[in-house]
C-alpha positions as CSV (number, residue, x, y, z in Angstrom):
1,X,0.0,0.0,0.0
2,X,2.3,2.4,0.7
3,X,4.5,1.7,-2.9
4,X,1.6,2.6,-4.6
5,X,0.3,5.7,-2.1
6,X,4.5,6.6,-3.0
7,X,3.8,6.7,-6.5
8,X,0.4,8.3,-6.5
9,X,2.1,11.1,-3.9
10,X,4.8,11.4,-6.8
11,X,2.3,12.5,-9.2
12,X,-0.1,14.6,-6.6
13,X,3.4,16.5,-6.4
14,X,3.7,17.0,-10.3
15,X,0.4,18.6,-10.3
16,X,0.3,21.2,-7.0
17,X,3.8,22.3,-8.1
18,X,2.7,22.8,-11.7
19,X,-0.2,24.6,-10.5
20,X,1.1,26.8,-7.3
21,X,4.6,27.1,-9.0
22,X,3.6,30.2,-10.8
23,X,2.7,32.0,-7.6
24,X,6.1,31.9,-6.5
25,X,7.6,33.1,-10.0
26,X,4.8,35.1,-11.4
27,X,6.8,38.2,-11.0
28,X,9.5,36.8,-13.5
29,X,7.1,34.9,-15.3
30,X,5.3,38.4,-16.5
31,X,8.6,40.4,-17.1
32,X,9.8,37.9,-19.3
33,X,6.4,37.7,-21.4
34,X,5.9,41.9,-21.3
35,X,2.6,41.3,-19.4
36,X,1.9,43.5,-16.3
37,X,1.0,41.4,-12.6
38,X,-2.6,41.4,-12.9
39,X,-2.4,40.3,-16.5
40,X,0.2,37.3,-15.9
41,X,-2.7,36.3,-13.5
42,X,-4.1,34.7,-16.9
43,X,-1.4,32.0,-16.3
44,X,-3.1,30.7,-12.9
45,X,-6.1,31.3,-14.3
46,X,-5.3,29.1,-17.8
47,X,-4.3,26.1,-15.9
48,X,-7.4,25.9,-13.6
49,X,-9.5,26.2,-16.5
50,X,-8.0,23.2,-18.3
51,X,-8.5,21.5,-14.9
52,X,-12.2,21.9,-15.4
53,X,-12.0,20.8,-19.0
54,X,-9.9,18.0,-18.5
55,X,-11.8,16.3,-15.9
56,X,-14.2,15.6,-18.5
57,X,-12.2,12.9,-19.9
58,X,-13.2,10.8,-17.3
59,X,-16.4,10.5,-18.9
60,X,-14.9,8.9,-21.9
61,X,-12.4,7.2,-20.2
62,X,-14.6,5.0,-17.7
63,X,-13.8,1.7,-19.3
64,X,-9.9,2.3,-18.9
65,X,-8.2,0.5,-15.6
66,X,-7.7,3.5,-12.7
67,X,-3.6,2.2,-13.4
68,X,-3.7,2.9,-17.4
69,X,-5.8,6.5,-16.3
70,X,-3.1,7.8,-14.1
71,X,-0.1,7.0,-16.7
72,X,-2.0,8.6,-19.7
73,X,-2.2,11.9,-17.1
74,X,0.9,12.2,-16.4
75,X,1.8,11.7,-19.8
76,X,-0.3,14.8,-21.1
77,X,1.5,16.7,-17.3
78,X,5.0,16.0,-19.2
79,X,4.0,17.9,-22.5
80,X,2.1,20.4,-20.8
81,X,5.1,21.0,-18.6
82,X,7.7,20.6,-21.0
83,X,5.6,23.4,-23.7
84,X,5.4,25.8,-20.7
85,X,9.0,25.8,-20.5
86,X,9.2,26.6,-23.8
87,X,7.0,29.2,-24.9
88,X,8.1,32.5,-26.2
89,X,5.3,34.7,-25.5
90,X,2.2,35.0,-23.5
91,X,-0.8,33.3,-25.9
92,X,1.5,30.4,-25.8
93,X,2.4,30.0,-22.1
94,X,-1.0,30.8,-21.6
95,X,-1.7,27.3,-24.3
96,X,0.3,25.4,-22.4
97,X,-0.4,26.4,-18.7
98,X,-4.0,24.5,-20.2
99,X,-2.8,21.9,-21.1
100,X,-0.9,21.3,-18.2
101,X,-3.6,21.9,-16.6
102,X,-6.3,19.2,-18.7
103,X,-5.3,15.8,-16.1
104,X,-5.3,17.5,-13.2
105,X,-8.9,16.9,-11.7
106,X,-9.1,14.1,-13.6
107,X,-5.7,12.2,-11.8
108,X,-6.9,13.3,-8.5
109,X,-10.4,11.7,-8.7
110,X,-8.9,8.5,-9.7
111,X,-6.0,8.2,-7.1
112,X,-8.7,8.8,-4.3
113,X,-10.5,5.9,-5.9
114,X,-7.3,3.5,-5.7
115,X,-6.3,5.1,-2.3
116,X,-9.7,4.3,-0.6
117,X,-9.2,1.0,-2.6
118,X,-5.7,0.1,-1.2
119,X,-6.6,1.3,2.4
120,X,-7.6,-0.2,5.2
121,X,-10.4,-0.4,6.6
122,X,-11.7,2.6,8.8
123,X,-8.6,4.6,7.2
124,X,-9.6,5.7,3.9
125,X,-9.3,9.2,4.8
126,X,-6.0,8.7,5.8
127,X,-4.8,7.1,2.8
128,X,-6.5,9.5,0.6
129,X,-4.6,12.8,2.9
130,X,-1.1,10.7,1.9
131,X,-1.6,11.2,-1.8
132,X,-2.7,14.7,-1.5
133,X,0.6,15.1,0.6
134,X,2.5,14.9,-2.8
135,X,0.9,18.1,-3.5
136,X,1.4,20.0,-0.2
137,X,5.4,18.6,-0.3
138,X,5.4,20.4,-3.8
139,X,4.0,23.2,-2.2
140,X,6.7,23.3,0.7
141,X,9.5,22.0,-1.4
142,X,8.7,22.2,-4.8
143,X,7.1,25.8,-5.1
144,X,10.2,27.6,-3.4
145,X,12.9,25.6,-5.2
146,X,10.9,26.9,-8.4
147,X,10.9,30.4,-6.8
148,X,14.5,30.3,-6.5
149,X,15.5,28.7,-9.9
150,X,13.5,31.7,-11.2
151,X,15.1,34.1,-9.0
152,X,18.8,32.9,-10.1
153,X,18.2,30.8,-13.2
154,X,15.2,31.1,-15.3
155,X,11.5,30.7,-14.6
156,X,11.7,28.0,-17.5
157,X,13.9,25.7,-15.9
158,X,11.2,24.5,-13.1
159,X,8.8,23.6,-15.8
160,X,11.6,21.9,-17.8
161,X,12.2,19.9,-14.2
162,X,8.6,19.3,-13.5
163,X,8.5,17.7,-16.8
164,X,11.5,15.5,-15.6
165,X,9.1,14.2,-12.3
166,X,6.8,13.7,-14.4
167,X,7.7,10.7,-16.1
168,X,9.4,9.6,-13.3
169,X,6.1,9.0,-11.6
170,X,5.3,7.1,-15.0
171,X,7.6,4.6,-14.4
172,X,7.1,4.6,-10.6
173,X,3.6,4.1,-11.5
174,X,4.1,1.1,-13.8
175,X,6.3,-0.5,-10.8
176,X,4.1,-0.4,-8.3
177,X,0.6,0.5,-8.7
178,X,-1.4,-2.7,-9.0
179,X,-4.0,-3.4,-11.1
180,X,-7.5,-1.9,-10.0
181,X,-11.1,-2.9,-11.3
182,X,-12.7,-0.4,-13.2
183,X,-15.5,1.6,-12.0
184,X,-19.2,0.3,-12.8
185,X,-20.0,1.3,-16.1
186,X,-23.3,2.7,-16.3
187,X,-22.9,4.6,-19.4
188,X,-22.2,8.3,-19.9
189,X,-25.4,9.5,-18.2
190,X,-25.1,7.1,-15.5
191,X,-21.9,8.5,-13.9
192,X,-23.5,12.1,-13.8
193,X,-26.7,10.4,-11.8
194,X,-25.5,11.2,-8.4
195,X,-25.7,15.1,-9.4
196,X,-29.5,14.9,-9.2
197,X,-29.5,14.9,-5.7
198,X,-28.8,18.2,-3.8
199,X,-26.0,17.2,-1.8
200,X,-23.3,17.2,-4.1
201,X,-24.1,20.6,-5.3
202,X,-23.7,21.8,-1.9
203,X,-20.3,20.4,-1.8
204,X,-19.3,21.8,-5.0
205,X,-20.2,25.2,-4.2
206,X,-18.7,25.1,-1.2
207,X,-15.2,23.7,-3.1
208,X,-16.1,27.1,-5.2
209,X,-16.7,29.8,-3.5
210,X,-13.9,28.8,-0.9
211,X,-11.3,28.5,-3.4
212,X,-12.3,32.1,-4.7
213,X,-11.9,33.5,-1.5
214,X,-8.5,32.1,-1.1
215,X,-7.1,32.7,-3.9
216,X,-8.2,35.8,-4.3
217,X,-5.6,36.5,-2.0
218,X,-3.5,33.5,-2.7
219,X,-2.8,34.4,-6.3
220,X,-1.0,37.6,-5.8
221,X,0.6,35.9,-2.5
222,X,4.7,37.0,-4.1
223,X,4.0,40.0,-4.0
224,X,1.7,41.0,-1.0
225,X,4.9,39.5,0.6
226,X,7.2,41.9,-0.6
227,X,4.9,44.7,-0.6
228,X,3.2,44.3,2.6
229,X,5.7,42.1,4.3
230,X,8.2,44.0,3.3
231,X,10.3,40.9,2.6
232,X,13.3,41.2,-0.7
233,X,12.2,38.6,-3.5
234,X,14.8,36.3,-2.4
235,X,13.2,35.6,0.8
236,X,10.0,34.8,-0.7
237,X,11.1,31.2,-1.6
238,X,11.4,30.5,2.2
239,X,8.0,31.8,2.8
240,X,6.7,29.9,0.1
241,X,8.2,26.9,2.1
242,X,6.6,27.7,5.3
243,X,3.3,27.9,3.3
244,X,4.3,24.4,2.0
245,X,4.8,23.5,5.5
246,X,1.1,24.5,6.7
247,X,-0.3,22.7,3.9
248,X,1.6,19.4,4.9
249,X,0.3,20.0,8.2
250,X,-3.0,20.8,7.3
251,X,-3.6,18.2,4.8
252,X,-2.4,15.2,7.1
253,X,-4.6,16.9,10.0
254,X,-7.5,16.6,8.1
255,X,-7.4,13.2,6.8
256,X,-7.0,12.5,10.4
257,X,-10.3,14.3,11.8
258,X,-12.0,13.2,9.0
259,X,-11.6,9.5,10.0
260,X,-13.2,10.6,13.7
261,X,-15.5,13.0,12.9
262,X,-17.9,14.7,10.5
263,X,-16.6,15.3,7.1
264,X,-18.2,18.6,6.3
265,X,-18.1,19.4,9.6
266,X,-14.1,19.2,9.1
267,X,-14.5,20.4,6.0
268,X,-16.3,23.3,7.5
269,X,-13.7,24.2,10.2
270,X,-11.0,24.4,7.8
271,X,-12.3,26.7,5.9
272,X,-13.5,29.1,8.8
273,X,-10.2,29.1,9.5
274,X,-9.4,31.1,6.0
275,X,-11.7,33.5,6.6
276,X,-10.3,34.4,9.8
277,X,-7.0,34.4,8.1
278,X,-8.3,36.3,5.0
279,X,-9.9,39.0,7.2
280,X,-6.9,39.9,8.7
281,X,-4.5,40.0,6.2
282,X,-7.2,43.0,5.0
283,X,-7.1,44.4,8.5
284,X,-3.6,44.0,9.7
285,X,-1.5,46.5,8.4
286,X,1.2,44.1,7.6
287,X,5.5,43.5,8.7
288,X,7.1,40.0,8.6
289,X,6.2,38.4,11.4
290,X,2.5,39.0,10.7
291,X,2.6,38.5,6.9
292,X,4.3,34.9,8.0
293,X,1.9,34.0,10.4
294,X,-1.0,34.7,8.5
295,X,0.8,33.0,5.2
296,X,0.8,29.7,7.5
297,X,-3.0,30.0,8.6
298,X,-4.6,30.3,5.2
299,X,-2.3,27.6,3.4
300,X,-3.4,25.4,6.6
301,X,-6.8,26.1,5.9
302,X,-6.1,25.4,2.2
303,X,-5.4,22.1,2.5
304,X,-6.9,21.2,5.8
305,X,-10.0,20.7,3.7
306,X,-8.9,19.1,0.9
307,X,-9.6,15.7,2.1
308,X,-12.9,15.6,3.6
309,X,-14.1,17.4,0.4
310,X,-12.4,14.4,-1.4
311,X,-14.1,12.0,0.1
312,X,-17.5,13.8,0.3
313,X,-18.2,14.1,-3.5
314,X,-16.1,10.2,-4.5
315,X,-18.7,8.4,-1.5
316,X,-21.5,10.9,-3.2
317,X,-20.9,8.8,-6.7
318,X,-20.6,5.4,-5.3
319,X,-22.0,3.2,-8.1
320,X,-20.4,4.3,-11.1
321,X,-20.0,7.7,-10.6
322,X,-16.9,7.5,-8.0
323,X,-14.3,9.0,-10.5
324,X,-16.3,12.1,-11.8
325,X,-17.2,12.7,-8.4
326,X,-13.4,13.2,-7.5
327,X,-12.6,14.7,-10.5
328,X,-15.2,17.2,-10.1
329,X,-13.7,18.8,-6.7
330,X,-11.0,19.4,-8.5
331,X,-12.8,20.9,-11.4
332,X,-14.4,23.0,-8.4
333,X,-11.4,23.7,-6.8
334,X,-9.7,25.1,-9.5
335,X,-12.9,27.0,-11.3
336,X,-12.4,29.0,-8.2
337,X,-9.0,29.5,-8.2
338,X,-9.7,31.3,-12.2
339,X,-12.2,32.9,-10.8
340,X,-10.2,34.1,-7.5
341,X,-7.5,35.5,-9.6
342,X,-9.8,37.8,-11.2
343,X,-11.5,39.0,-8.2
344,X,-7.9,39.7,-6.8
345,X,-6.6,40.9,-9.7
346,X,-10.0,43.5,-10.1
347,X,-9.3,44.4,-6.9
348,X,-5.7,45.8,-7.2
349,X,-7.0,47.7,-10.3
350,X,-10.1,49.4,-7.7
351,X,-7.5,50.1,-5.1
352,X,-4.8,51.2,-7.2
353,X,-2.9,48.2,-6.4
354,X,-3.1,47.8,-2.6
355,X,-2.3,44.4,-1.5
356,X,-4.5,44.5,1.5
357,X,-7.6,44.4,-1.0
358,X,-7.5,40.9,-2.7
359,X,-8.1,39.5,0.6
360,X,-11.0,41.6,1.5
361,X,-12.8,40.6,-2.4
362,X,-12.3,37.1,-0.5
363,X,-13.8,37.2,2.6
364,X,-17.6,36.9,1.6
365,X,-16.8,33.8,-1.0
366,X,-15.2,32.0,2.2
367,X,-17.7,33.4,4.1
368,X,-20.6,31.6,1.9
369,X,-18.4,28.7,1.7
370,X,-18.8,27.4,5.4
371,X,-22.2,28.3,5.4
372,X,-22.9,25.6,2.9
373,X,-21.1,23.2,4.1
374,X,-23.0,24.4,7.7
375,X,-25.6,23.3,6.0
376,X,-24.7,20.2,4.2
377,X,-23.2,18.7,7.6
378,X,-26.3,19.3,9.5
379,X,-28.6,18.0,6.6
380,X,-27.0,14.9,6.0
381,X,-24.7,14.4,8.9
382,X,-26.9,13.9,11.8
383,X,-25.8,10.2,12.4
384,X,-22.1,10.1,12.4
385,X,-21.8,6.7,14.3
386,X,-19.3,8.4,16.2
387,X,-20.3,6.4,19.4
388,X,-19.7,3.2,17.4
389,X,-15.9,4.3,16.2
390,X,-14.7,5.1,20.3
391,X,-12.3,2.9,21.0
392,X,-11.8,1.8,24.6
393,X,-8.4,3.0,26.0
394,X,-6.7,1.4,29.0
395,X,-4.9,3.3,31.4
């Protein structure tokens, strides 16, 4: 189990560094490509709408084994990857951040399906929160080492590297991932069936709306850092690692209240915690040691969720809708982050490009966000057979 949770982690790491990479090197990114800030935010934005695209290939893709659905997305990572390191102007990065971005959801809703298959019993959670780790160690490892190969190197070289990881996880992939059954086929309209119910939608807005309010902020986090933090550009790579950091912890957190307790009701918690975090970075006039703390709350929060909203939509399309259920968090997930970028970016145009603001666009998203998932948890979580799970502890 833990081989194949290894490989999985290997390619959950491709992905969150290929997508909160250009964070970190945005900056660079723009200069080289003659775009302004707010208009390199088109390069976050590209990638999480191939995200939402791309999960779609699920639908046609429901026959395949999970095993022979994770190696074609990695293969389509490695050319995404390997174009964005390569493009010569903006229209083109812009191309291939999309592509890039085109197996994302899709990988992640089928390595929750094998995790939850390879785990034991009672820890599916668990196992799920060790693949996502892949992409919070990109974001504490991977992210800054691209921050700093832009900084002293070139912006192109991280993508040219990510590429490199990419087919790595191929071959780790082919080693040690074992053969999993295929979902229930029960046709194309079959694996959207689950959607007619209103629970899921409450999950997926609440994926939405949260994301938005994150990275309304999150998007533009470079340079809030060294405007507001007042921290040079070379120290940014070290905050991006204590980010990284948070999201480790937060991610492994979560998969561990989510096996005791209520999953939106985790899910739920985590996100009140961004809007606490988002809310001050608006109202806290800013130096290093708050600009670091509050860089560690909100990446906690980011990933503190992750899980339980995992697991919420893939047990939502048990019977043959498991992978479009995963895959559709993602698409979720990242249709906010697009549409987060764009509320932060507006709101450095209204404020003549105060860094406080792109938090404050975010607030009421995150807001609405545990709200629904307020709701969803008392609707539908009412029963948690928490009683049933206490385990008798000698002393």
């Amino acid at each position: 189990m833990k081989k194949s949770l290894l490989a999985l982690a290997a390619g959950a790491f491709t992905f969150g560094a290929a997508e909160f990479v250009m964070m970190g090197i945005l900056p660079q990114a723009a200069h080289t490509m003659h775009v302004s800030i707010p208009t390199a935010g088109n390069f976050i934005s590209a990638y999480a709408i191939g995200v939402c695209v791309g999960a779609l290939m699920l639908v046609f893709g429901r026959k395949a084994g999970p095993k022979q659905l994770i190696i074609a997305f990695m293969v389509i990572a490695l050319a995404g990857n390997a174009f964005s390191a390569l493009s010569t102007n903006a229209p083109l990065l812009i191309a291939a951040r999309f592509i890039s971005g085109l197996p994302h959801g899709a990988f992640f809703g089928t390595s929750a399906l094998i995790a939850k298959t390879v785990a034991k019993p009672g820890k599916e959670a668990q196992a799920v929160s060790l693949t996502v780790t892949g992409q919070t160690v990109a974001n504490m490892l991977g992210v800054p080492a691209g921050t700093l190969i832009a900084e002293h190197l070139s912006w192109r070289l991280a993508f040219l590297i990510l590429a490199g990881v990419a087919a790595l996880t191929i071959v780790l992939v082919l080693a040690w991932v074992p053969q999993i059954t295929p979902v229930k086929d029960t046709g194309i309209i079959g694996q959207f069936r689950f959607l007619g119910k209103p629970g899921p939608w409450l999950i997926l807005a609440a994926v939405f709306t949260g994301n938005t309010g994150i990275f309304s902020w999150w998007s533009y986090v470079s340079p809030w850092l060294q405007r507001v933090g007042g921290y040079s550009s070379g120290m940014v790579p070290l905050l991006m690692m204590l980010a990284g950091f948070a999201m480790v912890v937060g991610g492994l957190a979560g998969g561990q209240l989510t096996d005791h307790w209520r999953t939106a009701g985790t899910a739920g918690l985590g996100q009140l915690f961004s809007v606490i975090g988002l809310a001050l970075v608006f109202l806290v006039p800013g130096n290093r040691v708050s600009t670091a703390i509050l860089t560690f709350v909100v990446a906690f929060a980011l990933f503190f969720i992750s899980t339980p909203q995992q697991l919420l939509l893939a047990e939502a399309g048990k019977g043959g809708g498991e992978l479009i259920g995963g895959a559709a968090v993602q698409m979720a997930f990242n249709l906010g982050n697009a549409v987060g970028s764009m509320v932060g970016g507006s709101m450095l145009t209204i404020s003549d490009m105060d860094y406080h603001y792109p938090a404050l666009g975010g607030v009421p998203f995150a807001v609405v966000a545990v709200a629904l998932l307020a709701v969803y948890s008392l609707r539908y979580e009412t029963h948690t057979d928490a009683l049933e799970r206490l385990q008798p502890v000698e002393v």
